[in-house]
N, C-alpha and C positions, 0 to 999 in steps of 0.2 A: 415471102415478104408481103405478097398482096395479101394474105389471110391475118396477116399483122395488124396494119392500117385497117383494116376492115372492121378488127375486131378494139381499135382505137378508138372509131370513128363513131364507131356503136355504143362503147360505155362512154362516150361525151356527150351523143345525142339523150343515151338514157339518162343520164345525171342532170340533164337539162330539161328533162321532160315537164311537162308543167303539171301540178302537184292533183291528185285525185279533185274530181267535185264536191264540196261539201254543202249543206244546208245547216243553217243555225237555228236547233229548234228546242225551246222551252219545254228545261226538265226543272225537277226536283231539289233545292240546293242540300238539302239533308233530307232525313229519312222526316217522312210528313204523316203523323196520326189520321184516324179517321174521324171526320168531322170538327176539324180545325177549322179557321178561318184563311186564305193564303192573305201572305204580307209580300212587299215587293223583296226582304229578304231570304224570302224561302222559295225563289226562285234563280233561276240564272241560264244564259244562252250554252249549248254546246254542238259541236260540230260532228253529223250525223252524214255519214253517205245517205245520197238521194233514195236509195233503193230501200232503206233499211227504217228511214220515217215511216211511225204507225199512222194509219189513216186514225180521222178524227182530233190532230195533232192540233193544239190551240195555236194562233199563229202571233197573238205578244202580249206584254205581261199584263195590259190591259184587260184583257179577256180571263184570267186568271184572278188578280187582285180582288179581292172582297166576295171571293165567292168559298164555298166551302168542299170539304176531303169529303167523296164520298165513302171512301175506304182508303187504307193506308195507301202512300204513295213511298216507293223506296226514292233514295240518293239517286240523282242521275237517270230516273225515269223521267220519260216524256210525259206532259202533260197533257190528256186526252179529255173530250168532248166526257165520259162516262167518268171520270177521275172525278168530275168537280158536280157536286149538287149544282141545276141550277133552279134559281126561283126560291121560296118555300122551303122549309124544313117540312111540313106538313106535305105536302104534293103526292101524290097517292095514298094519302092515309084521311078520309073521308072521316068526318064525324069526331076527330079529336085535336083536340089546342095545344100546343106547347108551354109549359110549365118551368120556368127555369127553378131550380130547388138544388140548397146547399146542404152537401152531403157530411157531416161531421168529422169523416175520418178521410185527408185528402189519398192515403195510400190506397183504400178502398175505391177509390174514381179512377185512380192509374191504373184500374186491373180491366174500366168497362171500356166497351168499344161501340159506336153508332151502330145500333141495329140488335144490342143485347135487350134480352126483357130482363125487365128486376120488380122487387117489389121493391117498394118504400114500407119502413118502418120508423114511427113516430115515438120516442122516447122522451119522458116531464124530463128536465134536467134539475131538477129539484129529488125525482124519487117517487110524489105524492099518487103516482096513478101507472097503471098497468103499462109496459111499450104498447103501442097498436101499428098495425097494419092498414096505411091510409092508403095505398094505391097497389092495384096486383097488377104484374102480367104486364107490365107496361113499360114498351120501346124507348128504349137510351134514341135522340135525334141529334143532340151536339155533345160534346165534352168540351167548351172551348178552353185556350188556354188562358190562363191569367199568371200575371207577377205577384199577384197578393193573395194570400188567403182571408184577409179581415180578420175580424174579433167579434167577441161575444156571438150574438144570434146570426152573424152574417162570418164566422168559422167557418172552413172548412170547404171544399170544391164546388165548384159550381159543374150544375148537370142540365140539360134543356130534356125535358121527358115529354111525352105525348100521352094525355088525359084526355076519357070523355069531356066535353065541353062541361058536365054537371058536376064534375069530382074535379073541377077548377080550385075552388072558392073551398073545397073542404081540404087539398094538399098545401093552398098558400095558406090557412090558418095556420097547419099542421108545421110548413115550412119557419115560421118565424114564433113560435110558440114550444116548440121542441127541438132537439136532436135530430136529423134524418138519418137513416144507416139504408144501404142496399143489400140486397139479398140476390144472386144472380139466380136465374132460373131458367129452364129450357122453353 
């Protein structure tokens, strides 16, 4: 009888136990591209055993908000110090500017990821003159997202690429006077 109560007295205390520690720590709310911009929608709090937070963990959504994916981020990932560009797009890349340029065919920009090289190729939309090759070898920095594509000369994805500072002024004629198309390359 005593091993009865005993064993009473113990599934009440357990069922009473007070519920594990948690910490609420800023993940992912969906699966997050590389080189997005974070919005306060593409985050949200979750409850993480103490032990199991990754060091570098941002601590609110403040520290998140308006800063950019440095690489994908899955659903439900913690959001960490190395996750998020900060400062510059440019920041270890010495010597070259960021170029935003719309790439014609938006399926072709869903395939790049921050950190591909591509060329740019410049096509008349008219016919009258050869496509050419205006930028080699050169680093995808953003893909950001947009709701619009536009029209006319301003069709199609927008890309942030990193140019020497002198092959500025020859990609944005190229940008608004032609077609761009990417070419991915190793």
């Amino acid at each position: 009888m005593l091993c009865a109560v005993v064993a009473v007295v113990a599934s009440v205390q357990a069922a009473h136990a007070p519920p594990p520690a948690r910490t609420m720590v800023l993940t992912a709310a969906d699966d997050l591209p590389a080189g997005v911009v974070v919005r306060a929608s593409d985050l949200t709090l979750t409850p993480f055993d103490p032990s199991s937070v990754p060091s570098g963990v941002l601590s609110g959504a403040g520290s998140a908000i308006g800063r950019t994916t440095s690489a994908p981020v899955r659903r439900g990932e913690p959001l960490t110090d190395v996750r998020l560009v900060t400062g510059s797009l440019l920041r270890g890349r010495p010597g070259l500017v960021g170029v935003p340029v719309r790439i014609g065919d938006p399926a072709a920009v869903r395939l790049l990821q921050v950190g591909d090289r591509v060329d740019l190729v410049a096509a008349d939309p008219r016919g009258d003159r050869r496509a050419s090759t205006v930028a080699t070898a050169v680093p995808v920095l953003a893909v950001p997202r947009t709701s619009s594509q536009g029209d006319g000369l301003t069709s199609g994805a927008l890309v942030v690429v990193g140019v020497p500072a002198g092959s500025a002024e020859t990609l944005a004629q190229a940008s608004v006077t032609a077609f761009l198309s990417v070419v991915l390359i190793r």
